[in-house]
C-alpha positions as a Markdown table, in Angstrom:
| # | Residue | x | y | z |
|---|---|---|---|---|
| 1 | Unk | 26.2 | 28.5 | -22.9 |
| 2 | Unk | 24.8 | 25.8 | -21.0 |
| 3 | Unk | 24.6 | 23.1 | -23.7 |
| 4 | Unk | 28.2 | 23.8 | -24.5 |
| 5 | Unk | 28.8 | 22.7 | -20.4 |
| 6 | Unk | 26.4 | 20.0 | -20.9 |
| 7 | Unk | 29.0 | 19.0 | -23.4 |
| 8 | Unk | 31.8 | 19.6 | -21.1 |
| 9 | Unk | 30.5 | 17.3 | -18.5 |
| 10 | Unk | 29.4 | 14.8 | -20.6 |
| 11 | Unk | 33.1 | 14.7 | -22.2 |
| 12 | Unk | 34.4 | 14.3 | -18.8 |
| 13 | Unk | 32.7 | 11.3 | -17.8 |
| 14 | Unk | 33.8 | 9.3 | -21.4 |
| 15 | Unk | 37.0 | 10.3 | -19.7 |
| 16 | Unk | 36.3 | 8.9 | -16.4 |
| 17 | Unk | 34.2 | 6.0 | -18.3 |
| 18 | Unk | 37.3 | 5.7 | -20.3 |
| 19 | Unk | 39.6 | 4.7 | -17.5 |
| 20 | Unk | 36.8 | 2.5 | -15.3 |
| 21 | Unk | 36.8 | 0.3 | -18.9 |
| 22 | Unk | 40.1 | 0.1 | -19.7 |
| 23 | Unk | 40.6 | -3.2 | -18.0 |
| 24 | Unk | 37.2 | -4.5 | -19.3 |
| 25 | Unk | 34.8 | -4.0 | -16.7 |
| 26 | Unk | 33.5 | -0.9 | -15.2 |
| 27 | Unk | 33.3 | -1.9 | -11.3 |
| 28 | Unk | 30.7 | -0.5 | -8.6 |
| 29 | Unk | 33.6 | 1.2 | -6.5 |
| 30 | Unk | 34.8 | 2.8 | -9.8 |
| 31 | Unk | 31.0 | 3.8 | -10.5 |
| 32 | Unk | 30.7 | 4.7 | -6.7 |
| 33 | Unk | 33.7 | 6.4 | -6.7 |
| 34 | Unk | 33.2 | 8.7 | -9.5 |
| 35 | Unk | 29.9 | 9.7 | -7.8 |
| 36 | Unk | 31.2 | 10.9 | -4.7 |
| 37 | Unk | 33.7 | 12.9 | -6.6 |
| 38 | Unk | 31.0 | 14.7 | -8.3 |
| 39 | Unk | 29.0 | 15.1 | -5.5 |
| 40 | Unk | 31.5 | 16.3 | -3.1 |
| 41 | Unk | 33.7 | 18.2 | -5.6 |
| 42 | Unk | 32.3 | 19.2 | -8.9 |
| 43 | Unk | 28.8 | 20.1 | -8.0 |
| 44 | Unk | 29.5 | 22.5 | -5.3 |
| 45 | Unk | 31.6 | 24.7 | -8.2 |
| 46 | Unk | 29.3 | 24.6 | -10.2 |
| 47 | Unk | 25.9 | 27.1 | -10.2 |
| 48 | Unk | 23.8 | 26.4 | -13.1 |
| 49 | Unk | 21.2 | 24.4 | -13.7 |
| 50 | Unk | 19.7 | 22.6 | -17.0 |
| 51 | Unk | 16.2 | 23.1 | -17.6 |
| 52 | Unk | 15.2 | 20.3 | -15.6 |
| 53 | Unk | 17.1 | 21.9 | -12.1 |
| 54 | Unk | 19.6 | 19.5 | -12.2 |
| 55 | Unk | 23.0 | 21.0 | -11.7 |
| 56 | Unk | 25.1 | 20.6 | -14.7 |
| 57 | Unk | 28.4 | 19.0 | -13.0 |
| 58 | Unk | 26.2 | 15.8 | -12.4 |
| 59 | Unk | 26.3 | 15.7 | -16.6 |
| 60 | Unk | 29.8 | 13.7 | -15.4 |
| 61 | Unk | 27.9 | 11.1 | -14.5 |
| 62 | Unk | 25.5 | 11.1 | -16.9 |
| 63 | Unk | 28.3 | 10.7 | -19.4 |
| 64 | Unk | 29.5 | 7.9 | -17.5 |
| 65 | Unk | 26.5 | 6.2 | -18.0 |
| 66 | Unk | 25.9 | 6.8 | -21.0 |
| 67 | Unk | 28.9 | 5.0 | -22.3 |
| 68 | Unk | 28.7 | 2.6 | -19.6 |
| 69 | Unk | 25.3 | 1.5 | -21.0 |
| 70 | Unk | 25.8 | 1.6 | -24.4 |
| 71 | Unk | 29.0 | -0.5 | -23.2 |
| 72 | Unk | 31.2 | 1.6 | -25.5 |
| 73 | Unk | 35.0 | 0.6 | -25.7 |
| 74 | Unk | 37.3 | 2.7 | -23.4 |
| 75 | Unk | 39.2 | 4.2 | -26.7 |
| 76 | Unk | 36.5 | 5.3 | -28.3 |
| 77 | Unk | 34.9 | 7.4 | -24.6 |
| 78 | Unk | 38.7 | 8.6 | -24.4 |
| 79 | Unk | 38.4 | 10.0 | -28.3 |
| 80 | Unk | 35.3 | 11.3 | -27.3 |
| 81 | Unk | 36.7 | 13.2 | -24.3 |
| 82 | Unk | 39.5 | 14.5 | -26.5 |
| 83 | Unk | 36.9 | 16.2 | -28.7 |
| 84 | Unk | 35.5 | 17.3 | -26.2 |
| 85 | Unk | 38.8 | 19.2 | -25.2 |
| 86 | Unk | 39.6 | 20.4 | -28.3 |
| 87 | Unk | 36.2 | 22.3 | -28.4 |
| 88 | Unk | 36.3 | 23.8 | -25.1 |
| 89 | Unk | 40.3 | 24.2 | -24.8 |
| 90 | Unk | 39.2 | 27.6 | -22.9 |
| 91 | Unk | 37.5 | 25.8 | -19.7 |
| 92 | Unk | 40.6 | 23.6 | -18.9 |
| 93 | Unk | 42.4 | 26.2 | -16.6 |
| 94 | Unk | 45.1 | 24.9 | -14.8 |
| 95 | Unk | 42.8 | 24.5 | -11.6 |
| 96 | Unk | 39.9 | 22.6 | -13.4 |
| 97 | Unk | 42.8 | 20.9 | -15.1 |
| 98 | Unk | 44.2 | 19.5 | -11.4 |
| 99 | Unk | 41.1 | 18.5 | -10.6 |
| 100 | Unk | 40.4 | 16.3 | -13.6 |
| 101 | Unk | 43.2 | 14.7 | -13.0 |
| 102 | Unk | 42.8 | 14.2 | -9.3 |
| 103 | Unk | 39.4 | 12.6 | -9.9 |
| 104 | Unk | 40.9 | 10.5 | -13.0 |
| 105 | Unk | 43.5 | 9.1 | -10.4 |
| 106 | Unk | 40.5 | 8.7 | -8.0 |
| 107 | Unk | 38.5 | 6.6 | -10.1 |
| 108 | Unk | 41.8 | 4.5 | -11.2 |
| 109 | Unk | 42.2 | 3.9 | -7.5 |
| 110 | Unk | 38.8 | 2.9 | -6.5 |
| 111 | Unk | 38.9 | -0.9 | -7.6 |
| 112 | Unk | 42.4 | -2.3 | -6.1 |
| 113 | Unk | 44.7 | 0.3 | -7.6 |
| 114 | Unk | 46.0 | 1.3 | -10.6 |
| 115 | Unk | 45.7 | -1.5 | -13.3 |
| 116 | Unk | 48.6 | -1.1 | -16.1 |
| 117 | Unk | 45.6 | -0.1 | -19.0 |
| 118 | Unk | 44.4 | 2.8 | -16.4 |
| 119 | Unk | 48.4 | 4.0 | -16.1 |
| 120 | Unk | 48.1 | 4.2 | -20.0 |
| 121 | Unk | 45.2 | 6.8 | -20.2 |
| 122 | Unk | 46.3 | 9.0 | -17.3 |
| 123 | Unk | 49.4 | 9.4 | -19.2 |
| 124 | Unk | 47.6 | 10.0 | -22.5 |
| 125 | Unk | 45.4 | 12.6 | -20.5 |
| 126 | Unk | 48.4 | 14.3 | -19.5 |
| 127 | Unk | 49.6 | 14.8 | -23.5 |
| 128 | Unk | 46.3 | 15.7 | -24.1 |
| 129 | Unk | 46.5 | 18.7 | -21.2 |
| 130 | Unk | 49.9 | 20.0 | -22.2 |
């Protein structure tokens, strides 16, 4: 079970990745940001732990990094993230789907507002919810 949430997590920060690249260059708010939000808002719902102790929400950023490192191109994190969805349809309630999208927007926010490209993938993440 906890490798399929490893998954989850990871998939969410391509999607966060996803929408910190679209304009081309993942910023330190957007990175900062996204940290925060996992800190503040994902960790505390979360109560497992990988074998390591850490707690698996901070998989989000480790997904994040992941493709920020590997400089992978926004479309190809988002298609990762849909995958991602597809295989764990289940875990996107309608609660951990508001929240998603409320740290999506966050991130999208943190570097002068929303750029055009970030508009374009929070309305493909809303097709990809309904």
């Amino acid at each position: 079970m906890e490798d399929s949430k490893e998954q989850l997590y990871a998939g969410l920060g391509y999607l966060f990745y996803s929408i910190a690249a679209s304009d081309g260059h993942v910023s330190t708010a957007e990175a900062a940001k996204l940290k925060k939000l996992v800190r503040d808002h994902w960790a505390p719902l979360e109560r497992h732990l990988d074998d390591a102790g850490t707690d698996l929400a901070y998989y989000i950023e480790i997904g994040f990094d992941h493709a920020n490192d590997s400089r992978m191109n926004h479309d190809e994190a988002f298609q990762r993230f849909k995958e991602t969805h597809v295989r764990n349809k289940e875990a996107f309630d309608a609660s951990t789907q508001h929240l998603v999208t409320r740290t999506a927007k966050a991130v999208a926010d943190a570097f002068g507002g929303q750029s055009q490209q970030e508009r374009r993938i929070l309305e493909r993440l809303k097709e990809v919810f309904l």
